[in-house]
C-alpha positions in Angstrom: -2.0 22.4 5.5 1.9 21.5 5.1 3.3 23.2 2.0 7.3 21.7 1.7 9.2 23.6 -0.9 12.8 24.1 -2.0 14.8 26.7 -3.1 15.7 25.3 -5.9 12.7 24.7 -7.2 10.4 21.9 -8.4 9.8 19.7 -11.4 6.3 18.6 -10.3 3.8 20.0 -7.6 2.0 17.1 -6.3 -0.6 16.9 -3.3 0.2 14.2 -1.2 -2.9 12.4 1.4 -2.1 9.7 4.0 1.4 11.7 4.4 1.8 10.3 8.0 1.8 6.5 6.9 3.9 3.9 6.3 4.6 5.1 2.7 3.3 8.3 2.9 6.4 9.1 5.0 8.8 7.7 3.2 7.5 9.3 -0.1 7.2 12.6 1.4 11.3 12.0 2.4 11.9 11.0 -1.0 10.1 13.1 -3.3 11.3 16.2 -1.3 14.7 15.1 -2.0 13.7 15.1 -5.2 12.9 18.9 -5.8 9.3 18.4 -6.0 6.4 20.7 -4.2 4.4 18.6 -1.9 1.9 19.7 -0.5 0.1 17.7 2.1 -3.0 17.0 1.8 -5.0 17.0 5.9 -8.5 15.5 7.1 -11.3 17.6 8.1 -11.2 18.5 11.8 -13.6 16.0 13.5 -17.4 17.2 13.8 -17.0 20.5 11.4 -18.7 19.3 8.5 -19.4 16.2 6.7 -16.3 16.7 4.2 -13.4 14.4 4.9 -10.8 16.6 3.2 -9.4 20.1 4.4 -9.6 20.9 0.6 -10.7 25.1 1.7 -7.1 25.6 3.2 -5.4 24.7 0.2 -3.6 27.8 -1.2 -2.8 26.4 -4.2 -5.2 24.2 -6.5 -2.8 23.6 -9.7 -0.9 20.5 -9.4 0.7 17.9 -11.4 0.5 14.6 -9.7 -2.0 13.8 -6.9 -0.9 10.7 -4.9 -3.3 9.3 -2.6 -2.4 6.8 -0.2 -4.7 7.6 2.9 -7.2 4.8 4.3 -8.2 3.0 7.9 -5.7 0.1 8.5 -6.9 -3.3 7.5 -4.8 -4.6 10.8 -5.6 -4.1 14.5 -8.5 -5.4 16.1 -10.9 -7.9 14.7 -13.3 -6.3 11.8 -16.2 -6.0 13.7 -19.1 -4.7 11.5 -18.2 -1.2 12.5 -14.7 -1.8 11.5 -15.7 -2.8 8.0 -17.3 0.4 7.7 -14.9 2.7 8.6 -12.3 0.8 6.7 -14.6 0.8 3.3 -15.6 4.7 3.5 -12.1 6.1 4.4 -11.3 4.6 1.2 -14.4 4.8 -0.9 -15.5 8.2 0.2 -12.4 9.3 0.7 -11.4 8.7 -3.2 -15.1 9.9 -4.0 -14.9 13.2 -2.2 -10.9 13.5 -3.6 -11.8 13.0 -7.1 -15.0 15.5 -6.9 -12.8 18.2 -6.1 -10.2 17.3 -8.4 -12.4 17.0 -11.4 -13.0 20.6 -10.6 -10.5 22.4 -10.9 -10.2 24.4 -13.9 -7.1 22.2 -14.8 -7.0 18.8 -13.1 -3.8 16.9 -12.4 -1.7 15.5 -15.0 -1.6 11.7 -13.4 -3.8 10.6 -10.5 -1.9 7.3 -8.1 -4.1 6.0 -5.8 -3.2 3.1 -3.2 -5.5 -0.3 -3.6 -3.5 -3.6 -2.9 -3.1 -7.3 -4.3 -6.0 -8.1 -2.2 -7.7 -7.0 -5.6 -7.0 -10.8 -6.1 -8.1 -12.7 -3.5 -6.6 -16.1 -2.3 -5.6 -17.8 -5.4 -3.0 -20.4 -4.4 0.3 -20.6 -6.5 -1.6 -18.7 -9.8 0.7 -16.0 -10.7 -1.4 -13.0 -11.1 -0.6 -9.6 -13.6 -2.4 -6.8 -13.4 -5.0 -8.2 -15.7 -5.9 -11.4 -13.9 -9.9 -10.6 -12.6 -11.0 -9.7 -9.4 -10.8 -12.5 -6.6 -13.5 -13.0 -4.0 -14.2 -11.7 -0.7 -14.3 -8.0 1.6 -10.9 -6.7 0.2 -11.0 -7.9 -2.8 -14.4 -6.3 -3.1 -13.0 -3.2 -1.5 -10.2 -2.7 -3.9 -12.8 -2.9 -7.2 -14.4 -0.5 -5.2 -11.4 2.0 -4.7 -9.9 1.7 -8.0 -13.6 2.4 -9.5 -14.1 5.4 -7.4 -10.2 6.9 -8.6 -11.1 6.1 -12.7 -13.6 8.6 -12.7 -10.7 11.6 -12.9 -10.0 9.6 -16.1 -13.0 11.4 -18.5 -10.6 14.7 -17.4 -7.9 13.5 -19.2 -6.5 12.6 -16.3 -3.7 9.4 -15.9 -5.2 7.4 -13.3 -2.7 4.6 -11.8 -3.8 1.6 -9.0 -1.1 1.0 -6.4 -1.4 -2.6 -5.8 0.7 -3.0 -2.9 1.7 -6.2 -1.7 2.9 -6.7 2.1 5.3 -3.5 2.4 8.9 -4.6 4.4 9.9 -1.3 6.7 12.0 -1.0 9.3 9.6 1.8 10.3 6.2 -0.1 10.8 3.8 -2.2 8.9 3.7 -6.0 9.0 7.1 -6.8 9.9 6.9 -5.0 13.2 4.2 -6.6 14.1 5.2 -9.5 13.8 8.8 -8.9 15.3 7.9 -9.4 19.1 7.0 -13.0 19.1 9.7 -14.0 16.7 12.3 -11.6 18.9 10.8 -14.3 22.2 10.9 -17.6 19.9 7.4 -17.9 19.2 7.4 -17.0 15.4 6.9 -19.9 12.5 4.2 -20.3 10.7 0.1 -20.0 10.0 -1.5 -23.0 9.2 0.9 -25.1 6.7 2.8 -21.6 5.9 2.9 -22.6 2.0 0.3 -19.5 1.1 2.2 -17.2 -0.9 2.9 -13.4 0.1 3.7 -10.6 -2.1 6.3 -8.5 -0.7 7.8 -5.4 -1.4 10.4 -3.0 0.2 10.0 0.6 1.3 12.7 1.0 -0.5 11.5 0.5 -4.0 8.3 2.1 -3.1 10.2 5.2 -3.1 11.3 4.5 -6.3 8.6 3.0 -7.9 6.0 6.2 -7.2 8.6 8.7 -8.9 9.5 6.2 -12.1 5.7 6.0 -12.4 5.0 10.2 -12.3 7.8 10.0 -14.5 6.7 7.1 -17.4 3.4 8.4 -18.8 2.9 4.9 -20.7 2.0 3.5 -16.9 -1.7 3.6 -16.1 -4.2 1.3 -14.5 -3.6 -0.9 -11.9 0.5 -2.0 -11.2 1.7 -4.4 -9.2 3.7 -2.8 -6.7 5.7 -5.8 -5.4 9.0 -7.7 -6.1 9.5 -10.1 -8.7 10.0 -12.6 -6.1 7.5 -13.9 -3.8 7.6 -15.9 -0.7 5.9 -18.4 1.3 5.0 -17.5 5.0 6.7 -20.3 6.1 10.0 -19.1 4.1 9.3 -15.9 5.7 9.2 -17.0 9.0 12.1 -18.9 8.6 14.2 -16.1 7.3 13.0 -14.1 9.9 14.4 -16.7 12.7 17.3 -17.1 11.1 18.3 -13.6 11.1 17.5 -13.1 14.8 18.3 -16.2 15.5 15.6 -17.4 16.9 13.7 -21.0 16.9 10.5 -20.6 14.5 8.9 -23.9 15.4 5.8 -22.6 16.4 2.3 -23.5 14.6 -0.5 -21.3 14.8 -3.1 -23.7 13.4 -6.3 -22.5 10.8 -8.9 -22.8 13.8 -6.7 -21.0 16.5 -5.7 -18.2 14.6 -9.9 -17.8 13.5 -10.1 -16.9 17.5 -7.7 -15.0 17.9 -8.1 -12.8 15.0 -11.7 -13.7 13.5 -12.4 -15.9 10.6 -12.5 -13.5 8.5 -9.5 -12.1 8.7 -7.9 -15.2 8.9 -9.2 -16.5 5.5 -7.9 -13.1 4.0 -5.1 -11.9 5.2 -3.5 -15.0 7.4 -4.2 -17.5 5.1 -4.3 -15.8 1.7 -2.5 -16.8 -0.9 -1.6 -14.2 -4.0 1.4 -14.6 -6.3 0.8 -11.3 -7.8 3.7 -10.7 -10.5 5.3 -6.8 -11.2 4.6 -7.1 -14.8 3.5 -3.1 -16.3 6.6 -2.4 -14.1 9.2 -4.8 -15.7 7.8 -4.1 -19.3 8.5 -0.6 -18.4 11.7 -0.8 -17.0 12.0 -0.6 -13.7 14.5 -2.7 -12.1 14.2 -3.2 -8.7 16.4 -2.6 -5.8 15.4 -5.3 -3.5 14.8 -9.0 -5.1 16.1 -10.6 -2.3 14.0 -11.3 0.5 16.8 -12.0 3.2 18.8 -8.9 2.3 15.4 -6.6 2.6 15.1 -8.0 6.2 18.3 -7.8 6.7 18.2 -4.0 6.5 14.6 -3.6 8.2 16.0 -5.0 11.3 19.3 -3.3 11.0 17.8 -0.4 11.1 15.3 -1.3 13.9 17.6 -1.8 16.0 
């Protein structure tokens, strides 16, 4: 167990999962910075027991904020019925098992933020979506209803309960951009199919923001949109992409073609999804974000790739 601590002091103690990912990192950074406790929270060595968290070597269970982020990745390798699996329990039974213990504890967090992601939605085409549009169709979608089910139950201890919906997180660290970086870096990036699906973006750097105005505006709960106010297009994205490195982007990787390479599935979801998922709670509540633009944000993720 990693206990980070400063001198200082703290204004919140929060317990921190999935603190070797994408945002887990960056938060970690961030919310140290901050003056806050973190403690991390750490899986259960493999074949000990059937718990998933190493909840027994926590030396402290008061905290004020629990934010957890930890889950399988959706990307890598086709999702083989096995794959599924593992994806849906590290989230499902990972929340499960998290919110048993939480509920508890003698006094249970103040706010509870767990990750889920616009794939709440579905493929919806150009339909701008707040956080109260309905669930869309499909595995993730069905995943998500899932997840943010499984995290509302902390709720009947009083507890704040908020729904990360991430959209496609821009890093110069990892995630989606990096992957798709080596192709575009040879010449062979453009677009999937006719590239007009729409993505929902948003920048590392106003997840570290966002998390912390969040723990700090008590009025936020449920599900937020965590993405920027302006989405793209693949094709845009592509585009910007090419233009930065300066690279052609002519390439095509057709509806049936990308089905082979990556599974139809997958394809339909995540390729060729299409979910204009609007920031809304966050706007109302006054957040104003850092990075709109989504030519400067790349900009600065390959900056500091380089």
């Amino acid at each position: 167990m990693t206990h980070h601590t400063l001198r200082k002091g703290y204004t919140m103690k929060i317990l921190l999962s999935g603190s070797s990912g994408l945002v887990g990192t960056a938060l970690l950074e961030r919310l140290f910075q901050d003056g806050h406790s973190i403690t991390c929270l750490k899986r259960q060595k493999a074949g000990s027991d059937k718990k998933i968290w190493n909840t027994d070597r926590l030396t402290d269970d008061t905290f004020d904020a629990v934010i957890h982020l930890a889950g399988d990745s959706i990307v890598g390798g086709r999702w083989t019925k096995g794959k599924k699996q593992r994806i849906r329990d590290s989230r499902i039974l990972g929340t499960r098992e998290l919110v048993q213990f939480l509920g508890k504890l003698t006094t249970p967090p103040k706010v509870f933020c767990c990750a889920s992601a616009v794939g709440y939605y579905g493929s919806r085409g150009d339909t701008v979506l707040t956080e109260s549009s309905p669930k869309g169709t499909g595995f993730l979608a069905d995943i998500c209803r899932d997840w943010e089910e499984e995290a509302g139950k902390i709720a009947s201890r009083g507890c704040r309960v908020v729904n990360l919906r991430f959209g496609m997180i821009l890093s110069p660290r990892g995630g989606a951009l990096q992957k798709m970086l080596p192709a575009f870096r040879l010449g062979l990036g453009g677009k999937v199919g006719n590239g007009q699906q729409i993505i929902s973006w948003v920048s590392i750097r106003d997840i570290e923001e966002i998390v912390p105005f969040i723990l700090a505006h008590s009025e936020i709960e449920g599900p937020v949109n965590v993405v920027s106010p302006q989405s793209t297009t693949n094709a845009e994205l592509g585009k910007n992409l090419g233009k930065i490195l300066s690279k052609p982007t002519f390439m095509v990787l057709p509806r049936l073609m990308a089905s082979i390479i990556a599974g139809s599935e997958i394809t339909q979801e995540m390729l060729l999804a299409s979910t204009k998922a609007s920031p809304q709670k966050l706007v109302a509540a006054g957040y104003e974000f850092r990075d709109k633009s989504l030519n400067k944000t790349l900009l600065f993720c390959l900056e500091k790739n380089a």
